[in-house]
C-alpha positions, 0 to 999 in steps of 0.5 A, a space after each residue: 507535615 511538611 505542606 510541600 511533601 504533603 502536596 506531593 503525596 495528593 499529586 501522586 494519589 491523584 496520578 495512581 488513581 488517573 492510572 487505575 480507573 484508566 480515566 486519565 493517561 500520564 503523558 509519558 505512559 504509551 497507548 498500547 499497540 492493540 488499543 493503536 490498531 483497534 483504534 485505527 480499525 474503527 475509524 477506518 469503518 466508519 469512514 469506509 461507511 461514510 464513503 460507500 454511502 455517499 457513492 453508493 447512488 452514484 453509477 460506477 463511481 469511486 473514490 481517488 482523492 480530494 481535489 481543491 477541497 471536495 471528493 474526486 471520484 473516477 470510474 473503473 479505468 483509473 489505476 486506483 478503481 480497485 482500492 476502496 471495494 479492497 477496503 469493504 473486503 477487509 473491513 468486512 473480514 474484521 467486523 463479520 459486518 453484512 454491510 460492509 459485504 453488501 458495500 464490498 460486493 457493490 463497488 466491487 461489481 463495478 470493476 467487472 469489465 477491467 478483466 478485459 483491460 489489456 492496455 497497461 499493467 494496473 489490472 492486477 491492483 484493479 481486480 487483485 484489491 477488490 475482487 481478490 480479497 472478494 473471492 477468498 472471503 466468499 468463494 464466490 466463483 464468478 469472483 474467481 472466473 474475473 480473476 484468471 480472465 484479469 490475469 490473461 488479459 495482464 499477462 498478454 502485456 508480457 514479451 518474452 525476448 525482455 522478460 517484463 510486463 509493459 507498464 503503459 503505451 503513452 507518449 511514445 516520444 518518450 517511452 518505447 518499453 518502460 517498465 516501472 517498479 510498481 509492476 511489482 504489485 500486480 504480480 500478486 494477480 497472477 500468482 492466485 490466478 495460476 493457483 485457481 485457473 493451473 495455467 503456468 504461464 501465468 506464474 512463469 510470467 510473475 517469476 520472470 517479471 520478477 527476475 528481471 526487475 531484480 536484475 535491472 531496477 536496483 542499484 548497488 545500495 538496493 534503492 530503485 530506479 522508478 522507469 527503466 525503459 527497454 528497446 522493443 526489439 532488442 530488449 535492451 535497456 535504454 535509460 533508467 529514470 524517474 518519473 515521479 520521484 524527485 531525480 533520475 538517481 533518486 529514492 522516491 519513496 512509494 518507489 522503495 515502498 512497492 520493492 520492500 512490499 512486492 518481494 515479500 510478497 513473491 516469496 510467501 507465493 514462491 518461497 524462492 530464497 533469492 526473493 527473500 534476501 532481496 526484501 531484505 536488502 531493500 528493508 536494510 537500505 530503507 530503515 536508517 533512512 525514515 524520519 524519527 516518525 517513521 513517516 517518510 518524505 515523498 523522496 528521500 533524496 529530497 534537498 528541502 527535508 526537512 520542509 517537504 512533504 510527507 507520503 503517507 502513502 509510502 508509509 503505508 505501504 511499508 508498514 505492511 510489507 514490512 509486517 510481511 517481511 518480519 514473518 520470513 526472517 529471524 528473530 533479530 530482523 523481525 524485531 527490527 522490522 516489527 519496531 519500525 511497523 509500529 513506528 509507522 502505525 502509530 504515526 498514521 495512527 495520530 492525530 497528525 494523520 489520521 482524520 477526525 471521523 466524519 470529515 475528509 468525505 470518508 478518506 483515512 488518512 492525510 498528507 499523502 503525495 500522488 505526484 509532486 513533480 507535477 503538482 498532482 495529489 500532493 499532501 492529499 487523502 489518496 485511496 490507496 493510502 488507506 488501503 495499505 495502512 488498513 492492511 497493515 492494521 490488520 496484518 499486525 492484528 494478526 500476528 
């Protein structure tokens, strides 16, 4: 026999042998979705492990992000404060592990006094991540009675005359009534609390905020403004701008994440057709415009890409709104939206973003940006990063 054909036949022996015992991967052969997800899932415990241990003795403190290398934590006031305790939630969800509840309902505890915040419209992020996912995993009625108090105190940011929620009070010099699109997430809060507590007002200020941000945030092309400031009296609009992205007519990209997340959102809770199209404008504007990856720049308008920073953050965010949205719309589209997810997922799911176990201090994911205009949390673990693409793993676990 020819030595050449000969060699031939071992080196394909050899390769069928790699793939039947699954001791070996031939290069081009893909991991298959569940081993991706399953994967992520547990080095998602472990990290969450390796986090609550080394915080747990640490009075009211939580994880934010890495600065200069070491952990920076913050109390229950930062915006942030209710992700990792969501994390706990979901890991306990997945595991049916009583550590992971024991963890969840220890940090969770920390944000108790948050349900009294009245001063900017982050409390549903805050109480909805931790002590949302806490009270529909256990029923715990004390859960369920800090979160209609949360969503009262949220929903006394809201003026009818405007039909929004204030986001913040600061620099007055500037702002009068901002209103940002990351509003849209905390919407979530007063949707459950309406159905725990009954009080439409509750709901009435969800459905309007809603309305309004439809009508005023977007573009033709269904990209977002990231502020859009109103006078106070009047209610109208006085300029519509950015504050973290990169231009005033830009796509910053956590910006599109929180519209292509929110919606879905409103319309499992409202089944309102207009929502729904809405989530689909905005997925269809967003899908030709991601990386090859599927992990997208900080902005997407902006004028160093390809040399720029990545936001894990953003592509967590989408992947789960995007799991979201693929239940709500025909098979054409949840296809499409399903693909892209899984795009995303096995990106972050790599090694080029998802951390080696026992490193970065516990935190999931790497190569999110916070704020890069000011050099704040650029290319960094940041909590709510982890979260969204934990939720994502799970929603697509799910299906």
């Amino acid at each position: 026999m020819n030595k050449q054909i000969f060699n031939g036949m071992i080196w394909k022996a050899l390769a069928l042998f790699c793939i039947l015992t699954s001791g070996c991967t031939p290069a081009n052969q893909e991991e298959p979705m569940q081993a991706v997800i399953e994967r992520g899932l547990q080095t998602a415990g472990k990290q969450a492990l390796q986090m609550a241990e080394i915080l747990k003795n640490q009075d009211k403190k939580l994880p934010k992000t890495l600065k200069n290398g070491e952990l920076e934590t913050s109390n229950a006031s930062a915006w942030t404060s209710g992700f990792f305790p969501g994390e706990l939630w979901y890991l306990y969800e997945h595991t049916k592990n009583e550590t992971f509840k024991e963890y969840a309902e220890l940090f969770t505890a920390r944000l108790e006094e948050i349900q009294y915040c009245t001063t900017h419209h982050d409390v549903g992020f805050m109480l909805y991540c931790s002590y949302g996912n806490g009270y529909r995993l256990t029923g715990n009625s004390a859960y369920k009675d800090v979160l209609v108090t949360g969503a009262r105190s949220l929903s006394t940011r809201f003026r009818d005359h405007i039909g929004l929620m204030r986001s913040w009070e600061s620099n007055a010099k500037v702002w009068q009534y901002p209103v940002i699109i990351d509003n849209m997430m905390n919407l979530e809060l007063l949707t459950q609390a309406h159905k725990l507590c009954g009080v439409d007002s509750l709901l009435n200020v969800a459905l309007t905020h809603a309305n309004t941000t439809m009508k005023n945030h977007f573009r033709p092309d269904f990209t977002t403004w990231h502020v859009v400031d109103y006078e106070p009296e009047t209610g109208d609009i006085r300029m519509k701008v950015t504050h973290q992205g990169y231009a005033d007519d830009s796509a910053w990209a956590r910006g599109q994440a929180w519209a292509i997340y929110g919606y879905p959102m409103m319309y499992r809770f409202t089944k309102n057709q207009e929502f729904l199209d809405h989530a689909i404008a905005v997925a269809e504007y967003l899908l030709p415009r991601l990386p090859e990856d599927g992990i997208p720049y900080w902005d997407y308008d902006s004028p160093a890409i390809p040399n720029d920073v990545r936001d894990a953050s953003a592509a967590s965010l989408t992947a789960s709104g995007l799991v979201e949205l693929s239940q709500y719309v025909d098979a054409e589209k949840s296809a499409r939206y399903l693909a892209a997810a899984e795009k995303i997922i096995r990106s972050l799911a790599s090694d080029e973003y998802l951390v080696a176990e026992g490193e970065y201090y516990g935190f999931l994911l790497k190569h999110s940006t916070g704020h890069k205009n000011k050099g704040y949390e650029v290319d960094v673990p940041l909590t709510y990063a982890d979260y969204y693409f934990l939720e994502a793993l799970i929603r697509w676990k799910s299906l």
